[in-house]
PDB file with SEQRES, HELIX, SHEET and CRYST1 records, atoms N, CA, C and O in Angstrom:
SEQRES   1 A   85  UNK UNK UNK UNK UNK UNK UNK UNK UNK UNK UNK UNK UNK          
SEQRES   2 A   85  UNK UNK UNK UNK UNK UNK UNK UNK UNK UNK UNK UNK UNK          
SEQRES   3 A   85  UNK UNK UNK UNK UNK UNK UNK UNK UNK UNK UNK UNK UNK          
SEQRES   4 A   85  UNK UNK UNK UNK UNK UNK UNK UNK UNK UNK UNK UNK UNK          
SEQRES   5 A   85  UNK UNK UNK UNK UNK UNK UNK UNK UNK UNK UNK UNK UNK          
SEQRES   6 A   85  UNK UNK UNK UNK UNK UNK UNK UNK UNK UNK UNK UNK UNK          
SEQRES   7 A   85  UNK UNK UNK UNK UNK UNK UNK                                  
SHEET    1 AA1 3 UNK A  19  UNK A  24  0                                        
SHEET    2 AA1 3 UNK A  27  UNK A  31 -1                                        
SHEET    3 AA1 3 UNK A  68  UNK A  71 -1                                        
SHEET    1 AA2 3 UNK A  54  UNK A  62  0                                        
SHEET    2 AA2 3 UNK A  36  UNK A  45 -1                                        
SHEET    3 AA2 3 UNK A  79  UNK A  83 -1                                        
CRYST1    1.000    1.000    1.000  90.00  90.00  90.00 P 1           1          
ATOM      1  N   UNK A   1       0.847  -1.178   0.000  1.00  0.00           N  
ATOM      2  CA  UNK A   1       0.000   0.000   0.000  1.00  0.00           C  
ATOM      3  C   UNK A   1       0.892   1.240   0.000  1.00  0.00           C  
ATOM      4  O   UNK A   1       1.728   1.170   0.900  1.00  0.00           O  
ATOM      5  N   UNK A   2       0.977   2.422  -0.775  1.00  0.00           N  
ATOM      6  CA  UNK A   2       1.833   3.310  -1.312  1.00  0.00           C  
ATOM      7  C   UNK A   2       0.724   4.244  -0.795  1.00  0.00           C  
ATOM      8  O   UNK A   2       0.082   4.717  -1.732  1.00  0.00           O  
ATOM      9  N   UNK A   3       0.256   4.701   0.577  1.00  0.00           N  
ATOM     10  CA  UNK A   3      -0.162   5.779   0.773  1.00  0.00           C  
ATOM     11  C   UNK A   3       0.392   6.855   1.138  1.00  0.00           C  
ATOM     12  O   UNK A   3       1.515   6.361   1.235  1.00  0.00           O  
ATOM     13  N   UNK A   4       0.588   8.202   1.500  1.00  0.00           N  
ATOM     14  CA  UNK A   4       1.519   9.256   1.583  1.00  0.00           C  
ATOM     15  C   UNK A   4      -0.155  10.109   2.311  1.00  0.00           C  
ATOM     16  O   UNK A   4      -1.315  10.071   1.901  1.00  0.00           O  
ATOM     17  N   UNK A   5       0.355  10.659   3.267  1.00  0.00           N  
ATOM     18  CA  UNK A   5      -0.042  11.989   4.227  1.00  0.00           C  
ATOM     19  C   UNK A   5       1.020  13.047   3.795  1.00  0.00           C  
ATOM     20  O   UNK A   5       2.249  12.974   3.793  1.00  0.00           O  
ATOM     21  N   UNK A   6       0.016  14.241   3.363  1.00  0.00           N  
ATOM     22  CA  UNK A   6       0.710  15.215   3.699  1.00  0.00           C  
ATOM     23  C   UNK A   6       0.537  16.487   4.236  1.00  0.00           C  
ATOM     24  O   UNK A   6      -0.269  17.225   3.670  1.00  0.00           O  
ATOM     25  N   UNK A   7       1.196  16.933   5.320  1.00  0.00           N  
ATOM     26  CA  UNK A   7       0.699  18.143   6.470  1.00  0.00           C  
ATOM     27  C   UNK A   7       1.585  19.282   6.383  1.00  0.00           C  
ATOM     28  O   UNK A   7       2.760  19.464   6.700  1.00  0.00           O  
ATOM     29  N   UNK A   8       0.480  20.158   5.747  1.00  0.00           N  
ATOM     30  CA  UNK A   8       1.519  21.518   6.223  1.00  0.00           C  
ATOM     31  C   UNK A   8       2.217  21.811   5.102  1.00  0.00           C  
ATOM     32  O   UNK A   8       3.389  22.185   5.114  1.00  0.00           O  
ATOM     33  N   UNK A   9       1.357  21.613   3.843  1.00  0.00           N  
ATOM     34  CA  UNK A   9       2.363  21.575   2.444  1.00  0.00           C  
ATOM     35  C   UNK A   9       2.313  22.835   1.845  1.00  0.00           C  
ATOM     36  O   UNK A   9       1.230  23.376   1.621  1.00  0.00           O  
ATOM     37  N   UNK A  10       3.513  23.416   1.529  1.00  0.00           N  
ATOM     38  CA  UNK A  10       3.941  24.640   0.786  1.00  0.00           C  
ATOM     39  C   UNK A  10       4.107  25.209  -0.494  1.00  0.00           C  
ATOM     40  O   UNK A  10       3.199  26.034  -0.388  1.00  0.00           O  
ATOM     41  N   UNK A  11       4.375  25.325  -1.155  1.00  0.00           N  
ATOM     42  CA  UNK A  11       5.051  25.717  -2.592  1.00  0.00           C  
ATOM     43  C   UNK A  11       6.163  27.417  -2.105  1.00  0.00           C  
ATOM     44  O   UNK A  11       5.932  28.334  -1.317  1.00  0.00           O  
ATOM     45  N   UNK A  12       7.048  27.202  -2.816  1.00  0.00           N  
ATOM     46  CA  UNK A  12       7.484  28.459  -2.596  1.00  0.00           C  
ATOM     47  C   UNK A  12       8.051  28.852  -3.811  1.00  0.00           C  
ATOM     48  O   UNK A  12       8.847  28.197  -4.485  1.00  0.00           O  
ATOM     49  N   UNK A  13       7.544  30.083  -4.080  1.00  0.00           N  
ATOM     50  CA  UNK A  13       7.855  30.624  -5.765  1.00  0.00           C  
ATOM     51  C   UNK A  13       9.204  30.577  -6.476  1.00  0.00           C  
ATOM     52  O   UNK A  13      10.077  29.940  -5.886  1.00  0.00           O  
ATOM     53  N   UNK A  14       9.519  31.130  -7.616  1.00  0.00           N  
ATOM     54  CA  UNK A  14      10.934  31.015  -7.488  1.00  0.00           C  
ATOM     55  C   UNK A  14      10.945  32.872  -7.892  1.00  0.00           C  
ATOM     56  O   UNK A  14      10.040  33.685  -8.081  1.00  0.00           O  
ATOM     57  N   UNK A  15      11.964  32.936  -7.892  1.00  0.00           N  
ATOM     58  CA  UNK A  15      12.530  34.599  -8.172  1.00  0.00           C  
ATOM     59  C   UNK A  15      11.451  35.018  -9.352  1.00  0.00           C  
ATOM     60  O   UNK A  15      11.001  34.089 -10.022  1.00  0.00           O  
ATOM     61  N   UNK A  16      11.101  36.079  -9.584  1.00  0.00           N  
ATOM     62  CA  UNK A  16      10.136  36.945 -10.244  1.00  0.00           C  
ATOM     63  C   UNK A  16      11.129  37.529 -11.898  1.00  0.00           C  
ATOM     64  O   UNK A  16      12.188  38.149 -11.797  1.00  0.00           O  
ATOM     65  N   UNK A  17      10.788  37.330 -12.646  1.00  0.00           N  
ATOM     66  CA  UNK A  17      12.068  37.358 -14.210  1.00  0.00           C  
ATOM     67  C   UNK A  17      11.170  38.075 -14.806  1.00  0.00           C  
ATOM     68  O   UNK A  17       9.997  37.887 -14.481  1.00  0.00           O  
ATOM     69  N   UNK A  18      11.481  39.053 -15.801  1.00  0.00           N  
ATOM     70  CA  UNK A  18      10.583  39.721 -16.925  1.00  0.00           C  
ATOM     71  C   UNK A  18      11.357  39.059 -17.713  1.00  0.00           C  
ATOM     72  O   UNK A  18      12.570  38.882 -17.597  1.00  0.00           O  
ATOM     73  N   UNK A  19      10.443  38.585 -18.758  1.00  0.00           N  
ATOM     74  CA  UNK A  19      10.472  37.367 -19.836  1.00  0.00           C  
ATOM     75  C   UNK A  19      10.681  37.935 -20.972  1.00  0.00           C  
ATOM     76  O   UNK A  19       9.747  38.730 -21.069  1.00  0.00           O  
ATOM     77  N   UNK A  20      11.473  38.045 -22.109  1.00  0.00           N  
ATOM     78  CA  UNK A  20      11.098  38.076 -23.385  1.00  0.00           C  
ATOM     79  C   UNK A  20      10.824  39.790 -23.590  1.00  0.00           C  
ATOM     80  O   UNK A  20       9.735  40.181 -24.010  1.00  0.00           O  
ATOM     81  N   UNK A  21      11.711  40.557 -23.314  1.00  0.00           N  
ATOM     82  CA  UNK A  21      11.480  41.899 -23.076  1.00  0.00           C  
ATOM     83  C   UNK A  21      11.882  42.714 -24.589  1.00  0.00           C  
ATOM     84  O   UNK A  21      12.942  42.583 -25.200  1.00  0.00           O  
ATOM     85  N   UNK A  22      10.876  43.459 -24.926  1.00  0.00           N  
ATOM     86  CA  UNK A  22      10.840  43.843 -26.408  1.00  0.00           C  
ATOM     87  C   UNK A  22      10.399  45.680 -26.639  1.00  0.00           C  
ATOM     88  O   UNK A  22       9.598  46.298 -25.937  1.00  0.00           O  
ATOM     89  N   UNK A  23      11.033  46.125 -27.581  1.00  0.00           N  
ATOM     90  CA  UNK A  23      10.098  47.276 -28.029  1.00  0.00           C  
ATOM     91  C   UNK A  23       9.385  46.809 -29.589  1.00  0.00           C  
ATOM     92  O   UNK A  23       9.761  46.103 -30.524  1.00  0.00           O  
ATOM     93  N   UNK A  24       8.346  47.499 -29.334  1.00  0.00           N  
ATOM     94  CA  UNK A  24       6.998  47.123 -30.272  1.00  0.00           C  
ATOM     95  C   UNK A  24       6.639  48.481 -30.885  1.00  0.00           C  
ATOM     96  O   UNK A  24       5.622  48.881 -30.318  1.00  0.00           O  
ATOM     97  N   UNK A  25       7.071  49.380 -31.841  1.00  0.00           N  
ATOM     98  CA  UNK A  25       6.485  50.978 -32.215  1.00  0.00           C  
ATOM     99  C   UNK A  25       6.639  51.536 -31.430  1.00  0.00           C  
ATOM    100  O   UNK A  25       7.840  51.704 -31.217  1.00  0.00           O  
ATOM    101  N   UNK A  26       5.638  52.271 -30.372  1.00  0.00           N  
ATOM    102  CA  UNK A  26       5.450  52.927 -29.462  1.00  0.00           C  
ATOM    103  C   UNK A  26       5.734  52.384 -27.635  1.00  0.00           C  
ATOM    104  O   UNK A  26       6.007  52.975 -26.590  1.00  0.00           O  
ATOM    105  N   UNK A  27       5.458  50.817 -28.077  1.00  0.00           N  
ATOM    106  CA  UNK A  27       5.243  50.065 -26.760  1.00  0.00           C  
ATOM    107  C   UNK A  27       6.625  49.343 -26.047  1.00  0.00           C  
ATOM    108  O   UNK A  27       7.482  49.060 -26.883  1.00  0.00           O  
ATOM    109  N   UNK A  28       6.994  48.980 -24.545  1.00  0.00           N  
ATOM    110  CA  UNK A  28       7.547  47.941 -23.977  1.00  0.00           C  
ATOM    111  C   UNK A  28       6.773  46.926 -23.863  1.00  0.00           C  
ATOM    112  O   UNK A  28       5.579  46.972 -23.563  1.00  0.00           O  
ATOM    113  N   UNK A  29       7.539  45.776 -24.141  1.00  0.00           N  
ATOM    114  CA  UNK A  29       6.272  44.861 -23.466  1.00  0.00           C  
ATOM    115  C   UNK A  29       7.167  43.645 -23.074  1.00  0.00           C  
ATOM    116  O   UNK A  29       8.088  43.163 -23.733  1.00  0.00           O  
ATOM    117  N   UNK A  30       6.758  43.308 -22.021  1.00  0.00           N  
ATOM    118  CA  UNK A  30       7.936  41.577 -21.596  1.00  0.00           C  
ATOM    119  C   UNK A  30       6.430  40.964 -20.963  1.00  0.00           C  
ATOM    120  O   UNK A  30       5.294  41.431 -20.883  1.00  0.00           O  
ATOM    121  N   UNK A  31       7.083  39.649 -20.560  1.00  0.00           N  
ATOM    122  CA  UNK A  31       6.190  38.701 -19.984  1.00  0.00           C  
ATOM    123  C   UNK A  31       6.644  37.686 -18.788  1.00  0.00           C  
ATOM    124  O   UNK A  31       7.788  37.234 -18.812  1.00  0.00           O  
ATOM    125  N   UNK A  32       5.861  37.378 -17.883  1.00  0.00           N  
ATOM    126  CA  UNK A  32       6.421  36.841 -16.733  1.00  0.00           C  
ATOM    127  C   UNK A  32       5.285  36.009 -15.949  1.00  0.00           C  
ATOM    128  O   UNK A  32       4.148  36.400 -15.686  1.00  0.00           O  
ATOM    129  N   UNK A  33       5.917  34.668 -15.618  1.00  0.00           N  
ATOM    130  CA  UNK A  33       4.874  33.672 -15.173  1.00  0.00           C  
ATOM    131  C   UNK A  33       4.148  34.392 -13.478  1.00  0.00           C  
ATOM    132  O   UNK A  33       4.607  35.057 -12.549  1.00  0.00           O  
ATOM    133  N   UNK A  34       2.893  33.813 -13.805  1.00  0.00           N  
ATOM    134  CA  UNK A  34       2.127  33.919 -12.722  1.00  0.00           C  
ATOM    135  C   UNK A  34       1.921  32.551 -12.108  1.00  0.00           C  
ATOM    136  O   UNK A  34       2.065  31.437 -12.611  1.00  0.00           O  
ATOM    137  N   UNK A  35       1.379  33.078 -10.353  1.00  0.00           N  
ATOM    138  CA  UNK A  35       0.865  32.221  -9.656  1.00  0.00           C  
ATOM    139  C   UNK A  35      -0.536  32.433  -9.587  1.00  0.00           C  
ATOM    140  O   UNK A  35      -0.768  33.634  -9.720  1.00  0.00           O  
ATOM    141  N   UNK A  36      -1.835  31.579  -9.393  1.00  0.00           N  
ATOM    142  CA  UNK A  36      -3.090  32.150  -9.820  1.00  0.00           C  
ATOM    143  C   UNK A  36      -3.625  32.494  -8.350  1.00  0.00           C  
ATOM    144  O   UNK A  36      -3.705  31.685  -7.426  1.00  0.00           O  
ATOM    145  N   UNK A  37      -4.096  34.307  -8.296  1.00  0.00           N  
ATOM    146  CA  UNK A  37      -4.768  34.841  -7.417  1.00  0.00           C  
ATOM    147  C   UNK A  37      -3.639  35.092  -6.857  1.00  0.00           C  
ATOM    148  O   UNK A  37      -3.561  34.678  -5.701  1.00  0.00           O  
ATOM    149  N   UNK A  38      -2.131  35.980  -7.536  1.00  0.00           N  
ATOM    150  CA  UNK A  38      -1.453  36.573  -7.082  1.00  0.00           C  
ATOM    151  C   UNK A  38      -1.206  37.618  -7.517  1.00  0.00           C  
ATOM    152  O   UNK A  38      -0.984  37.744  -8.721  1.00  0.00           O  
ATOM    153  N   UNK A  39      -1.177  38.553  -6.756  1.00  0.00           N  
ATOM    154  CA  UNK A  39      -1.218  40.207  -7.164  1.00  0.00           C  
ATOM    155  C   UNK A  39       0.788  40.611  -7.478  1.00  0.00           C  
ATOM    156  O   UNK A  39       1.727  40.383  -6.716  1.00  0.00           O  
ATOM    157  N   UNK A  40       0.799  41.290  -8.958  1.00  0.00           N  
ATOM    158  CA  UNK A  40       1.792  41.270  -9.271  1.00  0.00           C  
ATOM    159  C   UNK A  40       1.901  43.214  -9.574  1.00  0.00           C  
ATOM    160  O   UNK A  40       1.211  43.853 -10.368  1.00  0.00           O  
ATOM    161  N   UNK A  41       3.040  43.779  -8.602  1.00  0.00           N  
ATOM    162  CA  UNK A  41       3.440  44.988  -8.928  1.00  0.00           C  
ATOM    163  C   UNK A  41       4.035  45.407 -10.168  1.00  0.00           C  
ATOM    164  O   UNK A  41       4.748  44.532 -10.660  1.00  0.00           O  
ATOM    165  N   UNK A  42       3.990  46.073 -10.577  1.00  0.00           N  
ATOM    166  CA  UNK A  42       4.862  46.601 -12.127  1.00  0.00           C  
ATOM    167  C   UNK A  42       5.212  48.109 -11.436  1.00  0.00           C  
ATOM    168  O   UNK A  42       4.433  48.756 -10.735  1.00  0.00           O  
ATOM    169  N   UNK A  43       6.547  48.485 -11.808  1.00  0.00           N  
ATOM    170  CA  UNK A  43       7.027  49.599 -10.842  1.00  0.00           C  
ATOM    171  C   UNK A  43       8.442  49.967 -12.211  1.00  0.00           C  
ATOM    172  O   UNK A  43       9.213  49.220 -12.815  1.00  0.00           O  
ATOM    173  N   UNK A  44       8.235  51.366 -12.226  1.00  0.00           N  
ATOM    174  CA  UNK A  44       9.843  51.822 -13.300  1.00  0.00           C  
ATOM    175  C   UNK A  44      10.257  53.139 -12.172  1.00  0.00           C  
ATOM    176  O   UNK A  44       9.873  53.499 -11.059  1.00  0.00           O  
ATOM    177  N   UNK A  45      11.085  53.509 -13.003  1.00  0.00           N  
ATOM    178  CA  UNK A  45      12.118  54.291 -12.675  1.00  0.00           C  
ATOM    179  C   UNK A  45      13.298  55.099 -13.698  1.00  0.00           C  
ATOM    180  O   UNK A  45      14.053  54.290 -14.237  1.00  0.00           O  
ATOM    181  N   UNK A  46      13.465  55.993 -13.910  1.00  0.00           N  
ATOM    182  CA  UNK A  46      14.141  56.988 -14.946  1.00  0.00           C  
ATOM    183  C   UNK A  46      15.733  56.732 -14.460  1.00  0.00           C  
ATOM    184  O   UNK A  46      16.607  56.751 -15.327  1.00  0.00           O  
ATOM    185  N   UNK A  47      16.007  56.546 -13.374  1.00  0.00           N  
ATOM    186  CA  UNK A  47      17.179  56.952 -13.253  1.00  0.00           C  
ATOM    187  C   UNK A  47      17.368  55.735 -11.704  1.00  0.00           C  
ATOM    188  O   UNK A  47      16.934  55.905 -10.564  1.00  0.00           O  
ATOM    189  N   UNK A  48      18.054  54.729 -12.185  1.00  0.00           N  
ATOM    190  CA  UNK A  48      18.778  54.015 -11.277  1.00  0.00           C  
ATOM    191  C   UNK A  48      19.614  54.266  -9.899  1.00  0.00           C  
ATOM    192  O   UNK A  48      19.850  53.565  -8.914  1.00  0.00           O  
ATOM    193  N   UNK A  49      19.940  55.548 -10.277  1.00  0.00           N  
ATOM    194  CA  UNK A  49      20.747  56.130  -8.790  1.00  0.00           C  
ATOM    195  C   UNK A  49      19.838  56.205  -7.746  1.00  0.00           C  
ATOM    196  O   UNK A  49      20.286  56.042  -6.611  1.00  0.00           O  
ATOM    197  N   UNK A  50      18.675  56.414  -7.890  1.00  0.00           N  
ATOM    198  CA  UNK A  50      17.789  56.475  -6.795  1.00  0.00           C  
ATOM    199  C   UNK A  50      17.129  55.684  -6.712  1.00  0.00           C  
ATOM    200  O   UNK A  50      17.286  54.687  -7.416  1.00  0.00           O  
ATOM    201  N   UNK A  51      16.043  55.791  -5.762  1.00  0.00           N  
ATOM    202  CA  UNK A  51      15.236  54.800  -5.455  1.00  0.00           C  
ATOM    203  C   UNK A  51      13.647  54.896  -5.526  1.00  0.00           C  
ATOM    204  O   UNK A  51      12.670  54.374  -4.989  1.00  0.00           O  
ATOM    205  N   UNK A  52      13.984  56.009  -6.645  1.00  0.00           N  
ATOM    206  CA  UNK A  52      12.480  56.892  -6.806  1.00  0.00           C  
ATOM    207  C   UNK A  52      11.776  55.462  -7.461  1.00  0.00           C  
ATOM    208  O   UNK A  52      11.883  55.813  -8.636  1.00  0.00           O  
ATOM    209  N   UNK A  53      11.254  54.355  -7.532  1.00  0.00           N  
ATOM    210  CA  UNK A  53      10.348  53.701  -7.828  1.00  0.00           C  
ATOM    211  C   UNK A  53       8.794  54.345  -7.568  1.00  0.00           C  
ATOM    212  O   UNK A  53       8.232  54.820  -6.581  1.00  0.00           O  
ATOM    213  N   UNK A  54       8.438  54.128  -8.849  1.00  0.00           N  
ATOM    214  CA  UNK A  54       6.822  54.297  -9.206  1.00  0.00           C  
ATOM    215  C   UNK A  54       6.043  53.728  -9.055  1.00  0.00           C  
ATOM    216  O   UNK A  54       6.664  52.760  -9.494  1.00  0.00           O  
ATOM    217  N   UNK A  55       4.696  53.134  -8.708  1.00  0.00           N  
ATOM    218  CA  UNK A  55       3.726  52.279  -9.316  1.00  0.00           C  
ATOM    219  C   UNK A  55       2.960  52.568 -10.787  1.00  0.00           C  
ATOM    220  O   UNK A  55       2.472  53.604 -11.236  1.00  0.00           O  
ATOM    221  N   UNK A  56       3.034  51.599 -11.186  1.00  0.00           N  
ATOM    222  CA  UNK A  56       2.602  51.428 -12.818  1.00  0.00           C  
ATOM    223  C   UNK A  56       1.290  50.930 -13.154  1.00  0.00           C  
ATOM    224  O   UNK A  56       0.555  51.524 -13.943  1.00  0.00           O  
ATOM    225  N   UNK A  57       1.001  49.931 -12.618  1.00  0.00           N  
ATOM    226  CA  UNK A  57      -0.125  48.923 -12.468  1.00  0.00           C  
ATOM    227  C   UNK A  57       0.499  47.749 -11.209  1.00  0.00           C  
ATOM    228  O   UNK A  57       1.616  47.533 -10.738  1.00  0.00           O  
ATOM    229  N   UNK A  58      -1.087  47.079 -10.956  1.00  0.00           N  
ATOM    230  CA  UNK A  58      -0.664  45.646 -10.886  1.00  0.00           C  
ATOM    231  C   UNK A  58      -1.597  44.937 -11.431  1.00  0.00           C  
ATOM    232  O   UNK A  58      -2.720  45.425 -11.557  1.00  0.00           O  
ATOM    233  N   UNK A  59      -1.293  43.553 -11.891  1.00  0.00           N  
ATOM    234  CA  UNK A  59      -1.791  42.103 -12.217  1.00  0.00           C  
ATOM    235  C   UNK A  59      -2.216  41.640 -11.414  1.00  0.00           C  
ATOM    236  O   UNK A  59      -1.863  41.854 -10.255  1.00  0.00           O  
ATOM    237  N   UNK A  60      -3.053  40.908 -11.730  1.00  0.00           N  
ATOM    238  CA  UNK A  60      -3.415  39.552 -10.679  1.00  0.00           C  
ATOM    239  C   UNK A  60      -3.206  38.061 -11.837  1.00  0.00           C  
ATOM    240  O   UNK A  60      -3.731  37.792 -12.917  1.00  0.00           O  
ATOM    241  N   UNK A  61      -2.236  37.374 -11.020  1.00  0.00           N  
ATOM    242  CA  UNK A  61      -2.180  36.538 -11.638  1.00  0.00           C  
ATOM    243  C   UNK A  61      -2.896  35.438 -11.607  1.00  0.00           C  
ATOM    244  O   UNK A  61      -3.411  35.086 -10.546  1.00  0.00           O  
ATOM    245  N   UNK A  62      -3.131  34.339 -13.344  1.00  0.00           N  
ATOM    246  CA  UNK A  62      -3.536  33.423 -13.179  1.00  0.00           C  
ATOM    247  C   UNK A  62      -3.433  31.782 -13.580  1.00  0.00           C  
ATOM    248  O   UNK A  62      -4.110  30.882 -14.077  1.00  0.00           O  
ATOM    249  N   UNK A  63      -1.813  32.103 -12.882  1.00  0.00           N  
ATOM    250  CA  UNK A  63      -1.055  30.724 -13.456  1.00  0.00           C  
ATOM    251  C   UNK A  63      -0.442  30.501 -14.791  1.00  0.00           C  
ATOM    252  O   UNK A  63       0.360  29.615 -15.087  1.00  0.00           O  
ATOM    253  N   UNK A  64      -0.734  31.054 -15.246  1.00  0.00           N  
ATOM    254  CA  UNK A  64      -0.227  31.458 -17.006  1.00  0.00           C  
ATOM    255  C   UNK A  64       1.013  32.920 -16.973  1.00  0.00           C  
ATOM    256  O   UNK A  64       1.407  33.704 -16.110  1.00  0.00           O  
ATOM    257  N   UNK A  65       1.273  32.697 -18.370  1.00  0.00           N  
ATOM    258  CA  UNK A  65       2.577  33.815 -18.861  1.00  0.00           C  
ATOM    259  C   UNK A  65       1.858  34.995 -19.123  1.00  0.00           C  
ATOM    260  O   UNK A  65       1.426  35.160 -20.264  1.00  0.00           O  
ATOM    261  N   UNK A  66       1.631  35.954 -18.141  1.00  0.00           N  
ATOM    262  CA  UNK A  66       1.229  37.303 -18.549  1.00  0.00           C  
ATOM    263  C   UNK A  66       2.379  37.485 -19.801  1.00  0.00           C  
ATOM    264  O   UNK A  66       3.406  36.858 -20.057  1.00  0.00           O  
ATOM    265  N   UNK A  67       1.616  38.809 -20.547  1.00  0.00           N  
ATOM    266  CA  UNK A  67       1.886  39.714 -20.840  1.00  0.00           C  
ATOM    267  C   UNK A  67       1.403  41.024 -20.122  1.00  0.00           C  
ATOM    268  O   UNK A  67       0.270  41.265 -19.704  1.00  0.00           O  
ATOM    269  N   UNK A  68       2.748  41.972 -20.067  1.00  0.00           N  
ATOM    270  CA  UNK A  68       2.311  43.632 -19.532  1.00  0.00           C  
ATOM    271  C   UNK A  68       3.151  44.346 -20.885  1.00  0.00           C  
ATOM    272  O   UNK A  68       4.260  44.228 -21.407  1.00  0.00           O  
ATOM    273  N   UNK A  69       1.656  45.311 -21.141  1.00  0.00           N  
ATOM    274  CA  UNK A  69       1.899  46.450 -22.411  1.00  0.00           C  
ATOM    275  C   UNK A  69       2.617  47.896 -21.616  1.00  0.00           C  
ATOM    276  O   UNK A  69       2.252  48.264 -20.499  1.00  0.00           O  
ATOM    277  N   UNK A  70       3.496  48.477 -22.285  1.00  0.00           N  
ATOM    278  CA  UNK A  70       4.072  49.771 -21.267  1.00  0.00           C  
ATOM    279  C   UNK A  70       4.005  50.243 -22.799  1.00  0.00           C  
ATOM    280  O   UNK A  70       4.480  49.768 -23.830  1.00  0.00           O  
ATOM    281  N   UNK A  71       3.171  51.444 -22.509  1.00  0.00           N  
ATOM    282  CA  UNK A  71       2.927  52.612 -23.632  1.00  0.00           C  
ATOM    283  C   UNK A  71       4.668  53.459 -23.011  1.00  0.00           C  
ATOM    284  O   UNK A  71       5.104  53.533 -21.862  1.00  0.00           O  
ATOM    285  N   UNK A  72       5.238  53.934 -24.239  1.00  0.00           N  
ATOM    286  CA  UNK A  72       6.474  54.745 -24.045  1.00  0.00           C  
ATOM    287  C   UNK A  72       6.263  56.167 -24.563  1.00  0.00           C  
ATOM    288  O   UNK A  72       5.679  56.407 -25.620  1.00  0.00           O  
ATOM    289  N   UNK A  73       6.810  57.152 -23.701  1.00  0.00           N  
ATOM    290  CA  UNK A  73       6.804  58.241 -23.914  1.00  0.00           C  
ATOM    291  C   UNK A  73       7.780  58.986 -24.361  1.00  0.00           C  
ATOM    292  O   UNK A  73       7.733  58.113 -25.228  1.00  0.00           O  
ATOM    293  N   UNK A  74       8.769  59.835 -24.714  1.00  0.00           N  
ATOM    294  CA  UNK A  74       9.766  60.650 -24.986  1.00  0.00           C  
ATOM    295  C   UNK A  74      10.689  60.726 -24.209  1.00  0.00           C  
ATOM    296  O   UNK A  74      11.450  61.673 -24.406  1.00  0.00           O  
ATOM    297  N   UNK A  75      10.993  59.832 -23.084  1.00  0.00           N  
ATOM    298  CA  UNK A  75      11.825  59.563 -22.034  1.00  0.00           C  
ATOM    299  C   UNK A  75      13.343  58.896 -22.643  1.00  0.00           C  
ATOM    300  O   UNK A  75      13.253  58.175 -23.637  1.00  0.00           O  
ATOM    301  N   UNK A  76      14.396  59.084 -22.183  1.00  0.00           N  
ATOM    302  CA  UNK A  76      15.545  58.803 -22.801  1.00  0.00           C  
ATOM    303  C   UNK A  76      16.117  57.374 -22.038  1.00  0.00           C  
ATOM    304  O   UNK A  76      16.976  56.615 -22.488  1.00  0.00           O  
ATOM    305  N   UNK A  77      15.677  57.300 -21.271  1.00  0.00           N  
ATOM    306  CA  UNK A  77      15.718  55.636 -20.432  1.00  0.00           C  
ATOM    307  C   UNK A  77      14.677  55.343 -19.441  1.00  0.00           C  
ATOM    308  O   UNK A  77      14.273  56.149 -18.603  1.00  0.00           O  
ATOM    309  N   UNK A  78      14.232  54.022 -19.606  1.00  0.00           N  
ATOM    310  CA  UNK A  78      13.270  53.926 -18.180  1.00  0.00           C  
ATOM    311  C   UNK A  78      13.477  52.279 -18.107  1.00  0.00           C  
ATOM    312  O   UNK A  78      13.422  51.446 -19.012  1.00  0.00           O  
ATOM    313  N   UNK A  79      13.730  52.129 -16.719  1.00  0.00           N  
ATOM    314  CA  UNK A  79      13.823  50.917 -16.183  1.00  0.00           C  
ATOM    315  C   UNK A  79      12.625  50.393 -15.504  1.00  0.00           C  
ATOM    316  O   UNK A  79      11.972  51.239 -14.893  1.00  0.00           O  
ATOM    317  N   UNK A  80      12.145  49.032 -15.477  1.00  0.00           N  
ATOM    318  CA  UNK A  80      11.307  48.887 -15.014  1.00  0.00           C  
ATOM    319  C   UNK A  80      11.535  47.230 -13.746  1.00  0.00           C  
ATOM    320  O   UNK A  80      12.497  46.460 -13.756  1.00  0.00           O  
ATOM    321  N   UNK A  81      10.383  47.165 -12.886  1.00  0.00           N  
ATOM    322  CA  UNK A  81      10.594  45.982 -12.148  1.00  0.00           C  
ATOM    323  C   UNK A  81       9.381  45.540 -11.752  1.00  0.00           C  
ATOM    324  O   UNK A  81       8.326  46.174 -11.757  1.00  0.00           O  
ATOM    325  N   UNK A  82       9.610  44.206 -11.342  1.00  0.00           N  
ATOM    326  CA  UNK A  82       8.145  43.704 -11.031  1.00  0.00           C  
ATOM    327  C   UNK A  82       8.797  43.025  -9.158  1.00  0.00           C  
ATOM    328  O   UNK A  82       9.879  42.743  -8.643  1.00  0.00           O  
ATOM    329  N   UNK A  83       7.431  43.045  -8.778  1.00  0.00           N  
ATOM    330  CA  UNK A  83       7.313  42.799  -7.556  1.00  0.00           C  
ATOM    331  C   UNK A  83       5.684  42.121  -6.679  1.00  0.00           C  
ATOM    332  O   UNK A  83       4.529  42.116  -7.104  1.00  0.00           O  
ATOM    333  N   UNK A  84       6.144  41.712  -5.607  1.00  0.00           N  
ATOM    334  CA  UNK A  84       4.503  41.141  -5.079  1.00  0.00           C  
ATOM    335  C   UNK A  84       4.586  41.843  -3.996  1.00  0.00           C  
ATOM    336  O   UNK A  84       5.603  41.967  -3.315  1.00  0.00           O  
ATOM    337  N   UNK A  85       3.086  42.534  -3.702  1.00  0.00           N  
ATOM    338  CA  UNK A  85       2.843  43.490  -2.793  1.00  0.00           C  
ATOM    339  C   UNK A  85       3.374  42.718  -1.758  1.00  0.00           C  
ATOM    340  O   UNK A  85       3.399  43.160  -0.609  1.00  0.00           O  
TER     341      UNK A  85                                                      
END                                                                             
């Protein structure tokens, strides 16, 4: 008999990656796996020396490979990051 109990079971994510990161005309756009019914930050920043992070949106994920669209403006660099509240 091959039965198994199991108590107290976890998953733990792995590191958060923007996937496949592209310019499109006007647009950024990358992609990055979700966990489903997990809220995903999107956050940029102009200038790396600081720590001025923005909020952008967030996702809610649902187990699948988002895509996030970033309309671009006349800005000469912008970095961006993702995060879970």
């Amino acid at each position: 008999d091959n039965t198994f109990v199991v108590d107290n079971f976890s998953v733990v994510a792995g590191p958060l990656a923007l996937l496949h990161p592209v310019c499109v005309g006007t647009n950024f756009m990358f992609s990055f796996q979700t966990a489903t019914s997990t809220n995903y930050t999107v956050e940029f920043n102009n200038d790396l020396r600081t720590t001025n992070w923005q909020f952008l949106k967030t996702i809610t994920g649902d187990g699948s490979l988002m895509q996030c669209v970033v309309p671009m403006t006349n800005q000469a660099q912008c970095f961006f990051r993702l995060r879970q509240p």
